[in-house]
C-alpha positions in Angstrom: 0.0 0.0 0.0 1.3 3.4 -1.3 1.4 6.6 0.9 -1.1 9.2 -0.3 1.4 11.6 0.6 3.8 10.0 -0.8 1.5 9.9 -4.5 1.0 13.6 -4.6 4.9 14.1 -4.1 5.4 11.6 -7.1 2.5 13.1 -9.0 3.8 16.7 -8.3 7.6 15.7 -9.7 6.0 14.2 -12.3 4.3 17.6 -13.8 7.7 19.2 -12.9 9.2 16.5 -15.2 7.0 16.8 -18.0 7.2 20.4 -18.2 10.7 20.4 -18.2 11.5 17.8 -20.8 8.8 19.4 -23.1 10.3 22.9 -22.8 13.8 22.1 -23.2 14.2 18.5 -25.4 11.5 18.0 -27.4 11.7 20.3 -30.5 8.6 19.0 -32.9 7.3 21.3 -34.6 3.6 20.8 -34.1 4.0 21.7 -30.3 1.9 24.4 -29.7 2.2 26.9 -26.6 1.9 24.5 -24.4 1.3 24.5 -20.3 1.4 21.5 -18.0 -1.5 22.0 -15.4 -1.6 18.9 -13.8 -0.6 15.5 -13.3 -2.1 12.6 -11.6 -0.9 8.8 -10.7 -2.5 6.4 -9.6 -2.1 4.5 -5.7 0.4 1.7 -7.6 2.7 4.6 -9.1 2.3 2.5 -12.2 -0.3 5.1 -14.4 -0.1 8.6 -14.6 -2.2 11.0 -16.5 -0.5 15.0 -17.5 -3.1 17.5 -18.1 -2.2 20.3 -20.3 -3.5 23.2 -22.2 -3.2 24.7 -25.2 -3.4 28.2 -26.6 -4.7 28.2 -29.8 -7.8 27.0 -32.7 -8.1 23.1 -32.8 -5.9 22.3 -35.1 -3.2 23.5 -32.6 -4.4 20.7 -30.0 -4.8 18.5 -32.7 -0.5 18.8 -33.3 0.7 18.9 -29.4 -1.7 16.2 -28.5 -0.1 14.4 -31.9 3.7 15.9 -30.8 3.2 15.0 -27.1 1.7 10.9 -28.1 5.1 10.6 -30.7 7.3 11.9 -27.6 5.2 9.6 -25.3 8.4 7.1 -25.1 11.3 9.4 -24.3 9.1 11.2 -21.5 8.1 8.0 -19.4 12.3 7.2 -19.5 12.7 10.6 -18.5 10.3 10.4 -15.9 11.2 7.0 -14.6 14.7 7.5 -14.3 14.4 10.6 -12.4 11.5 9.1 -10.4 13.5 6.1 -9.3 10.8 3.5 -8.9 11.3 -0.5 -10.2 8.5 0.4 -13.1 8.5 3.6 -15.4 4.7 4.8 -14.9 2.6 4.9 -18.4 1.9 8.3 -19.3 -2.0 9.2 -20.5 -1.9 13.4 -22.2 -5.5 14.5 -21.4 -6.0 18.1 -22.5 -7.1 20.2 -19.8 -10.4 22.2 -21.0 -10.5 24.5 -18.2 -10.9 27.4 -20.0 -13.9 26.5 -22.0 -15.6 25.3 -18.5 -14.6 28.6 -17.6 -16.6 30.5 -20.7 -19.8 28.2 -20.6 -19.8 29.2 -16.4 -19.6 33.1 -17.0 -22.5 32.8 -19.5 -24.5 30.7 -17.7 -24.0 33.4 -14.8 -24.4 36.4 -17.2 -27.5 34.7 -18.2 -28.8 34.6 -15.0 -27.3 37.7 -14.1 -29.6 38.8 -16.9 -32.8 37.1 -16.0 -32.7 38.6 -12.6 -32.6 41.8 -13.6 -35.7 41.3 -15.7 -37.3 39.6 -12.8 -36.5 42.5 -10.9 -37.8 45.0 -13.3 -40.7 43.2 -13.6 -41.5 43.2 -10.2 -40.9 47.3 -9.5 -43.8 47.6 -11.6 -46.1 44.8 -10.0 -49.2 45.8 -8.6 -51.6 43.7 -6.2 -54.2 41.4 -8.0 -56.9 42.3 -5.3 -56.9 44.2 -1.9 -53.1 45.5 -1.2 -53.9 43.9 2.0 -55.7 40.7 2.3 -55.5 39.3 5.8 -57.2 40.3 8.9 -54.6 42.4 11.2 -55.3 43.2 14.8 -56.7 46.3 14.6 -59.7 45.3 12.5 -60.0 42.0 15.0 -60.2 45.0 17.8 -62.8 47.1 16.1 -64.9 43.8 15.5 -64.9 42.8 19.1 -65.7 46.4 20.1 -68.9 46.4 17.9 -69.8 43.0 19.0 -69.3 44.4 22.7 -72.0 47.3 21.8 -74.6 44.7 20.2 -74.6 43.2 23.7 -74.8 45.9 25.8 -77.7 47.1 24.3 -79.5 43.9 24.9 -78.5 43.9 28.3 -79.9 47.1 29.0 -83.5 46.7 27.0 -83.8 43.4 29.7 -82.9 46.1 32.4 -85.9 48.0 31.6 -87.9 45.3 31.8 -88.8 44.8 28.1 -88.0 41.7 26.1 -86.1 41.3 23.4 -87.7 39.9 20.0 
């Protein structure tokens, strides 16, 4: 069983790697501007997988990711010799589409940004579909119970009189 400490310290040397070697050694041509964001491995140190971007259209990503599979080879050597461990971990290049998650949140949060705004517009102008208030509040309950106080005193004082009520 593998440290977990000990996997992100082997994970985070292994970006470091990466990102060296592809700077400085590998000189294909169809590298784009390329950045190493992250790299993961897995418990047995025997799979990682290098995240990366790439500024530029499609057909940019379309030559690092074909530039970064043909130097595949010399980068797990690299890596496994400078690692140190009995077996040289595959490496798996999965571009890193941060930046497009990015752009879909900020519309999504424009467009609501946008349909609150309406909703509050909407609102300002909003008038009440029947009485402004509906409910019964304490101060008509009061006057109620006052009146119904005055219906029974006058009772009580025809009976005092000595008529009867009808």
């Amino acid at each position: 069983m593998t440290d977990a400490a000990k996997v992100r310290r082997h994970a985070e040397r292994v970006r470091e790697l990466v990102a060296s070697v592809v700077r400085s050694q590998i000189k294909d041509p169809r590298l784009g501007m390329i950045t190493i964001t992250d790299a993961r491995i897995t418990a047995d140190l025997r799979d990682a997988t290098v995240f990366y971007t790439v500024l530029g259209d499609a057909a940019a990503q379309a030559g690092t990711a074909a530039a970064l599979d043909s130097a595949k080879g010399m980068l797990r050597s690299t890596v496994g010799k400078a690692l140190g461990l009995r077996h040289s971990p595959t490496l798996t290049f999965v571009l890193d589409d941060v930046q497009d998650q990015v752009k879909h949140i900020d519309d999504l949060l424009a467009a609501a940004r946008n349909a609150d705004a309406e909703v509050q517009r909407l609102a300002a102008r909003a008038q009440y579909a029947g009485e402004p208030q509906p409910y019964r509040l304490d101060a008509d309950e009061d006057e109620a119970d006052e009146a119904d106080e005055g219906e029974t005193a006058e009772a009580g004082t025809d009976e005092a009189r000595g008529g009867e009520r009808r």
